[in-house]
Backbone as a chain_set.jsonl record, in Angstrom:
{"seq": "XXXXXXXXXXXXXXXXXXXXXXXXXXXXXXXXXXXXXXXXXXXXXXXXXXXXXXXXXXXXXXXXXXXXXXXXXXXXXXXXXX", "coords": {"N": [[-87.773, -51.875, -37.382], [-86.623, -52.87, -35.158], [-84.732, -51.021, -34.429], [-85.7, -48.605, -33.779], [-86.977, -49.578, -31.418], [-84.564, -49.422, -30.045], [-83.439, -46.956, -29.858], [-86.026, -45.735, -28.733], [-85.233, -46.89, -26.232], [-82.932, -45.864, -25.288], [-83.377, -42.892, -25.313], [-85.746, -42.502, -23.499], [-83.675, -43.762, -21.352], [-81.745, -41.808, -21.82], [-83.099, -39.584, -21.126], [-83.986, -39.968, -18.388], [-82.305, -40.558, -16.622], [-80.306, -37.72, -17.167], [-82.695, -36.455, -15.56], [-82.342, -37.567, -12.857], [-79.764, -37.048, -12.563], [-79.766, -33.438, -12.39], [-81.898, -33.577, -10.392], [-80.04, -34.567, -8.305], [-78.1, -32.521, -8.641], [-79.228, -30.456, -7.844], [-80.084, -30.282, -4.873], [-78.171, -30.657, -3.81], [-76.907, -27.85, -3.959], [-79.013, -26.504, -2.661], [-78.19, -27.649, 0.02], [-75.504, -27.016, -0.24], [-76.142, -24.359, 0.215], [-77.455, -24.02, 2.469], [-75.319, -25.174, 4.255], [-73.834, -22.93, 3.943], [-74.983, -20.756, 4.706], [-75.212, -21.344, 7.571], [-72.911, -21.385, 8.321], [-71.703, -18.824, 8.108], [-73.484, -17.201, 9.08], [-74.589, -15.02, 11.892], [-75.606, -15.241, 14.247], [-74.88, -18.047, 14.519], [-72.442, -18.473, 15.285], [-69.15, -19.153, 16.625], [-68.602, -19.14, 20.438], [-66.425, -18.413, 22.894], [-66.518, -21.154, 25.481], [-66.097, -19.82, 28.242], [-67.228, -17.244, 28.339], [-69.998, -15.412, 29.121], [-72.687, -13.474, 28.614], [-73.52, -10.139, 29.516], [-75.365, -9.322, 32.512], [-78.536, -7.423, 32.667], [-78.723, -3.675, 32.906], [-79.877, -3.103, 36.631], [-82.627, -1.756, 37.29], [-85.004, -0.334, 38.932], [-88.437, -0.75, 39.846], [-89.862, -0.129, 42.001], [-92.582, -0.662, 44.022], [-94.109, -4.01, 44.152], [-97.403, -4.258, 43.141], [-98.715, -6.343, 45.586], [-96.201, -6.489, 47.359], [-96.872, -3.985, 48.224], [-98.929, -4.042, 49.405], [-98.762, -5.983, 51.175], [-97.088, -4.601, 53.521], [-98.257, -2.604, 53.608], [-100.15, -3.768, 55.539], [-98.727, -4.163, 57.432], [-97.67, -2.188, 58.59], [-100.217, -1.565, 59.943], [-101.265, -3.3, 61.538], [-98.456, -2.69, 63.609], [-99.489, 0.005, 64.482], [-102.003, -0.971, 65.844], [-101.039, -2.042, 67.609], [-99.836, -0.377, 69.415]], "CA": [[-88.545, -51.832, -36.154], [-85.609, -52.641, -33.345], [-83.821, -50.084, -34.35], [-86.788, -47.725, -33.493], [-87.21, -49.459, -30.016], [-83.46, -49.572, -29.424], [-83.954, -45.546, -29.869], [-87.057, -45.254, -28.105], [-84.928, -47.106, -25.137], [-81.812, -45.046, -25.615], [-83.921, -42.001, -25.504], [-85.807, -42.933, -22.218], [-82.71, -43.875, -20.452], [-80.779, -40.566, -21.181], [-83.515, -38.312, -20.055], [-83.905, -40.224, -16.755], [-80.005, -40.129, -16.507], [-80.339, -36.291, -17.412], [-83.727, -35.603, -14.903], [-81.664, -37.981, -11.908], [-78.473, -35.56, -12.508], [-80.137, -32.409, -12.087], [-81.999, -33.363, -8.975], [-78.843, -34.485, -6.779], [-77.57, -30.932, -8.279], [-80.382, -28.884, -6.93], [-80.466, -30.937, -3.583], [-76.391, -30.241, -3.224], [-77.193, -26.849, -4.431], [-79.809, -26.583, -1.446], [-77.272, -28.059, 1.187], [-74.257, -25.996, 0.037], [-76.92, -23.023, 0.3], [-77.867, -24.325, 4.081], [-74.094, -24.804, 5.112], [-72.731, -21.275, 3.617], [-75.946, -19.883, 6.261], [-75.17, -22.115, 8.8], [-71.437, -21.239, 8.477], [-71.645, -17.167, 8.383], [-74.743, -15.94, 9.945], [-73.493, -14.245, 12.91], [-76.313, -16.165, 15.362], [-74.27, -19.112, 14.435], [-70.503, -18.102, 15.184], [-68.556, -19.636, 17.986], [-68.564, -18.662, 21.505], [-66.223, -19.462, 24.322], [-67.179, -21.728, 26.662], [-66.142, -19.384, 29.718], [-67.954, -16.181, 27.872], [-71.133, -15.026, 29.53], [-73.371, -11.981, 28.296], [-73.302, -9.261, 31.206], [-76.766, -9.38, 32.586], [-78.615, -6.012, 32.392], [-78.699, -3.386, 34.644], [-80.952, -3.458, 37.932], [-83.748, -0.632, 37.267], [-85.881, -1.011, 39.922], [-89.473, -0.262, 39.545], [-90.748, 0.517, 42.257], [-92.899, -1.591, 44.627], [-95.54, -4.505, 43.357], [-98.938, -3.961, 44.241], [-98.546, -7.165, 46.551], [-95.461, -6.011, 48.485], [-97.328, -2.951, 48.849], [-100.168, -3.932, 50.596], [-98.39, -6.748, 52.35], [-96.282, -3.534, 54.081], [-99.352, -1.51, 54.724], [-100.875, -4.555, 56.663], [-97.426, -4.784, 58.52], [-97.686, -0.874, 59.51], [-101.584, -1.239, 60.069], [-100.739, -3.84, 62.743], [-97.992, -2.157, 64.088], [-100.758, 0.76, 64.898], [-102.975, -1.458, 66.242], [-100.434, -2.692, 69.139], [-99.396, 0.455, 70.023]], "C": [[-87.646, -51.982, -34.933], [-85.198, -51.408, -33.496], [-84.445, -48.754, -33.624], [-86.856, -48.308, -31.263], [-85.686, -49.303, -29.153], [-83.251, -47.845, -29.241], [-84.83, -45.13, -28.818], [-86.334, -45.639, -26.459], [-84.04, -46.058, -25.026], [-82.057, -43.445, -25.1], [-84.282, -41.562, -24.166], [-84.443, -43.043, -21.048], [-81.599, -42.608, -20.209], [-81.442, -39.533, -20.523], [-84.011, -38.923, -18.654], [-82.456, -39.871, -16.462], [-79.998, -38.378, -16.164], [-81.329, -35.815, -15.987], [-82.642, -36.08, -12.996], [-80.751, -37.296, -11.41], [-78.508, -34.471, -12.141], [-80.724, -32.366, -10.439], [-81.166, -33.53, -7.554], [-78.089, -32.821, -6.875], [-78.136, -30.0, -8.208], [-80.16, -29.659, -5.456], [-79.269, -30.506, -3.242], [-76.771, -28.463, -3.229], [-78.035, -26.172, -2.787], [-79.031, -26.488, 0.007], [-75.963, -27.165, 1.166], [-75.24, -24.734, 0.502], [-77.091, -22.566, 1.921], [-76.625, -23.953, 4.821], [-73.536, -23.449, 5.095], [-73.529, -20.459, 4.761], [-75.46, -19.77, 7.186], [-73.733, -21.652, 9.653], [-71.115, -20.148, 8.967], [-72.586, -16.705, 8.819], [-74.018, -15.688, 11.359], [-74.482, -15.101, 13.822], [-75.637, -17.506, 15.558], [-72.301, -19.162, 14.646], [-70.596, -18.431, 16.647], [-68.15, -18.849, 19.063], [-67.865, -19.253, 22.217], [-66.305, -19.218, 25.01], [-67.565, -21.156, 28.167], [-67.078, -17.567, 29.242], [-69.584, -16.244, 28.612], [-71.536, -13.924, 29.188], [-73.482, -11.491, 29.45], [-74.868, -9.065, 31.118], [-76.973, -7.261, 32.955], [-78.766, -5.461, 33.67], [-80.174, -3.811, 35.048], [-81.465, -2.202, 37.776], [-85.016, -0.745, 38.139], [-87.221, -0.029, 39.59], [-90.19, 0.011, 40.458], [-91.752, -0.928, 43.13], [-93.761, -2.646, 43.568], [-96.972, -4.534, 44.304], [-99.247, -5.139, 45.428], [-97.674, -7.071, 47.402], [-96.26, -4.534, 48.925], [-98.738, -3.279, 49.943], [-99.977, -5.226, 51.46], [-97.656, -5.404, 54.02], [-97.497, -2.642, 54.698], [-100.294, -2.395, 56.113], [-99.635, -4.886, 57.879], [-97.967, -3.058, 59.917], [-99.032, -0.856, 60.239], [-101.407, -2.209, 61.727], [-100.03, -3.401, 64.242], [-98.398, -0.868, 64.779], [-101.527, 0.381, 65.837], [-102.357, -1.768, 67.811], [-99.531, -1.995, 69.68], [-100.342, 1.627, 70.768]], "O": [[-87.834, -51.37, -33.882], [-85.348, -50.653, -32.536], [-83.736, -47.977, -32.985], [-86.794, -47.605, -30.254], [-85.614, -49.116, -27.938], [-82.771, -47.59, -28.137], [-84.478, -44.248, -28.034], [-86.684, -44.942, -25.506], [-84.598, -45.09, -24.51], [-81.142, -42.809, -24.576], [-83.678, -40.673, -23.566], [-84.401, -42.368, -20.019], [-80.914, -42.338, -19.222], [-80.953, -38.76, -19.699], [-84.451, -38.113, -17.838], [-81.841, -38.864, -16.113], [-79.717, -37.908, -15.062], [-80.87, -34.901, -15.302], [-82.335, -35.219, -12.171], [-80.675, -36.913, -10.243], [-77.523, -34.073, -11.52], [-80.35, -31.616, -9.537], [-81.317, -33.078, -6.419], [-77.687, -32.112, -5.953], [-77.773, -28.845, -8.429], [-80.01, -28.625, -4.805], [-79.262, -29.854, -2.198], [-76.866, -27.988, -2.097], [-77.443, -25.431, -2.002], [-79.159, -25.613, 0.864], [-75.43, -26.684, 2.166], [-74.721, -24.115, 1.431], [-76.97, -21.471, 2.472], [-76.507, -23.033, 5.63], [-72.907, -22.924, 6.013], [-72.982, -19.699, 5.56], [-75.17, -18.737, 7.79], [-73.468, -21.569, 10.852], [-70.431, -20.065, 9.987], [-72.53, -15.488, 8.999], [-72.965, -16.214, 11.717], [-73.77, -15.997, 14.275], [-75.771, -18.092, 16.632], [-71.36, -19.793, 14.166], [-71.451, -18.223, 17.509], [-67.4, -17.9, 18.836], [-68.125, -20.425, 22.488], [-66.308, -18.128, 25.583], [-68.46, -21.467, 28.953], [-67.454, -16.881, 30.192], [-70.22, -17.293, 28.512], [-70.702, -13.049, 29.424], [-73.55, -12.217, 30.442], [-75.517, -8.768, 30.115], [-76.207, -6.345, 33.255], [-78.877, -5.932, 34.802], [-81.106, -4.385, 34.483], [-80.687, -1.331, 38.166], [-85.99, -1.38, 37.736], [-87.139, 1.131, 39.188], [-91.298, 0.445, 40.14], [-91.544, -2.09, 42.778], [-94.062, -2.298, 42.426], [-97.349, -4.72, 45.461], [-100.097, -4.797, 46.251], [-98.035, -7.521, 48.489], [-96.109, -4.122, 50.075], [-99.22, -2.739, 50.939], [-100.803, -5.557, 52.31], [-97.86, -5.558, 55.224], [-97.645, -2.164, 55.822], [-100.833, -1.965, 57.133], [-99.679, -5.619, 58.868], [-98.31, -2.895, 61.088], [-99.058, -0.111, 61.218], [-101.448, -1.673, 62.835], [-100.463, -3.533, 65.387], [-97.671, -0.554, 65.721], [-101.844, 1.183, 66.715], [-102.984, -1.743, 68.87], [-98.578, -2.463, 70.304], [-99.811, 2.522, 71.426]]}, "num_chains": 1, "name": "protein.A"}
């Protein structure tokens, strides 16, 4: 009968041992997975400091319907006091 529970402990203790083992090497597994991303994705690559993106061109569109009818009340004026 010990010999059976000294087994039944024995038994217990290696597959915790065994299930404990596996999950730090999925969790590393995980984290090397994160850093190798983190490391080479191109959104993540180093920029220097004095680097600025060239802002785009100036395409002008054209009035907005609020400068436009601020301008017609300028000329409408300018009518009025002449």
């Amino acid at each position: 009968m010990d010999w059976q529970i000294i087994a039944i402990v024995l038994i217990t203790a290696s597959t915790l041992f065994a299930f404990v083992r596996s999950e730090k090497r999925q969790k590393l597994a995980v984290l090397s997975a994160q850093a190798r991303h983190f490391a080479t994705a191109p959104a993540y690559r180093h920029r220097a400091a004095g680097t600025v993106a060239p802002a785009p061109a100036y395409i002008p569109m054209g009035l907005s319907p609020s400068d436009r009818m601020f301008l017609q009340s300028i000329a409408r004026t300018a009518k009025q006091k002449d």
